[in-house]
C-alpha positions in Angstrom: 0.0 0.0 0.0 1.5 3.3 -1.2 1.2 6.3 1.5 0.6 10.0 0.7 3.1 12.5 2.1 3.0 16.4 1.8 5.9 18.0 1.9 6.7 22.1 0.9 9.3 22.4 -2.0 10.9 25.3 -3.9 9.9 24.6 -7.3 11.9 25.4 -10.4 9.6 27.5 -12.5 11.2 26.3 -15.7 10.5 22.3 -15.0 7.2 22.7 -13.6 6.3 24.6 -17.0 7.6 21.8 -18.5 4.5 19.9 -17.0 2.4 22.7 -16.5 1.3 26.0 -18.1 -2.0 27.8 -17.4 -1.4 30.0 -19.7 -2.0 27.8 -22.2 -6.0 28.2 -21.1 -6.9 24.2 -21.1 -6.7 23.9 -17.2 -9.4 27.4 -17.1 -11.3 26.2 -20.2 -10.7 29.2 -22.4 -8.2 30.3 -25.4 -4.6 30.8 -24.6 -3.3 33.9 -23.0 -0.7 36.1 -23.7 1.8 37.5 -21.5 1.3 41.1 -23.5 -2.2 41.0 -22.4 -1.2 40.2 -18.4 1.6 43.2 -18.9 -1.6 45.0 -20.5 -3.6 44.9 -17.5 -1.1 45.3 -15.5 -0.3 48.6 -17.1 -3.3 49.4 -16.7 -4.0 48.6 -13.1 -6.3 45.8 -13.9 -6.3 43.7 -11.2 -8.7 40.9 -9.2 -8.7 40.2 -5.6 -11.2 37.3 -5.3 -10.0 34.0 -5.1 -11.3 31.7 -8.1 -12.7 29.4 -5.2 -15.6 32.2 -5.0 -16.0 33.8 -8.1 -15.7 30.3 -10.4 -19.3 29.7 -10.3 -20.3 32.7 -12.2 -17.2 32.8 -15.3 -17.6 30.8 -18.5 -16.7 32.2 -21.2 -14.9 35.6 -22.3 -15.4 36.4 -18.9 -14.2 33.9 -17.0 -11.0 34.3 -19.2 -11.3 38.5 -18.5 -11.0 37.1 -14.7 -8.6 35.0 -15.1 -5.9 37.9 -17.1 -6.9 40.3 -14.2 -6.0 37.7 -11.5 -2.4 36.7 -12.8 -2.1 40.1 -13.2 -2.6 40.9 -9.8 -0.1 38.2 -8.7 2.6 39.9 -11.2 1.8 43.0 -9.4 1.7 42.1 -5.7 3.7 38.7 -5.6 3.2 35.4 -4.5 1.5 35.4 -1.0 2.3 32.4 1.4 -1.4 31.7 2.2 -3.8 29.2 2.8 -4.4 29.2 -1.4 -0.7 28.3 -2.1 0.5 26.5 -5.0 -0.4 22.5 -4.3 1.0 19.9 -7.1 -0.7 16.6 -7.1 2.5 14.0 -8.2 0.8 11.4 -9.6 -0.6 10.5 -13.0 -3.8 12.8 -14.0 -6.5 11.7 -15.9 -5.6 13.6 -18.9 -1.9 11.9 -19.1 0.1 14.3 -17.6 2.2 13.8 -14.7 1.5 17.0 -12.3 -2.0 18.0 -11.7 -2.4 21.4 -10.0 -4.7 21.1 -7.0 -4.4 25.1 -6.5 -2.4 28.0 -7.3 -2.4 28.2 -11.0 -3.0 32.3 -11.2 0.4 32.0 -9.6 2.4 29.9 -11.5 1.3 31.6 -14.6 1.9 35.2 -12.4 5.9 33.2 -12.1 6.2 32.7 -15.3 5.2 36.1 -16.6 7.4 37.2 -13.6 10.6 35.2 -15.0 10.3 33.9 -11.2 13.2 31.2 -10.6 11.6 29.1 -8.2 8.1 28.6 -6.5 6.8 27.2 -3.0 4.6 24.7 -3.4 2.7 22.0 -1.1 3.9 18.8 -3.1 0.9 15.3 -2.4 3.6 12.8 -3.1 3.6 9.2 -3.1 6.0 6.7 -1.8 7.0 5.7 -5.6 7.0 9.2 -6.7 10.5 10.6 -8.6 10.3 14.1 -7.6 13.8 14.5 -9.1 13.1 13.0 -12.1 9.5 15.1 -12.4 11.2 18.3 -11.1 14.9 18.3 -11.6 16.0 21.2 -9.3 13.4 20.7 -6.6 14.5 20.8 -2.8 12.5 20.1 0.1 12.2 23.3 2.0 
């Protein structure tokens, strides 16, 4: 029987693109989106406060992808808060294929990848047969 751990990692940015990008739009269910457009509304002061967690019942469509710009803008803006919503990667096989499933904090990775962060904290659910170096190279276990 395999056993769950969590443990808190610094994350190289880079790799975990390499596995995950919410830019991309497939995780939010809309079209991709651009950097220029975060740096747009950034310029422009564009920013959202609520957490997804409250507002996701009411965005589909153009708006929910208007919301989701404004909120990775916010992060590029303000940073990465240490909270309670912090970035959790699931380690195990998803049912899509891929390898990393993000269980929250994907308006902050795509805020560190706009940023050119280096490295992210994130809550890793990892399984005893799990290879975080081979899924992460770079990782360490904060």
């Amino acid at each position: 029987m395999q056993t769950l751990k969590i443990k808190r990692y610094r994350v190289p940015v880079i790799g975990l693109q390499k596995h995950v990008d919410p830019l991309k739009g497939r995780l939010w269910g809309c079209d991709a989106i651009t950097e220029a457009e975060i740096r747009t509304a950034v310029a422009a002061r564009q920013f959202e406060t609520e957490a997804w967690d409250s507002a996701s019942a009411n965005l589909q469509g153009p708006s929910g992808r208007d919301f989701h710009i404004r909120r990775v803008a916010h992060f590029v803006e303000s940073g990465l808060p240490n909270d309670k919503h912090s970035i959790q990667l699931d380690l195990q096989r998803q049912p899509d294929g891929s390898e990393i499933g993000v269980m929250n904090g994907n308006h902050r990775i795509a805020a560190a990848i706009v940023r050119g962060d280096a490295h992210v904290e994130a809550l890793l659910y990892v399984w005893d047969r799990v290879d975080i170096s081979r899924l992460l190279p770079g990782a360490v276990e904060t």
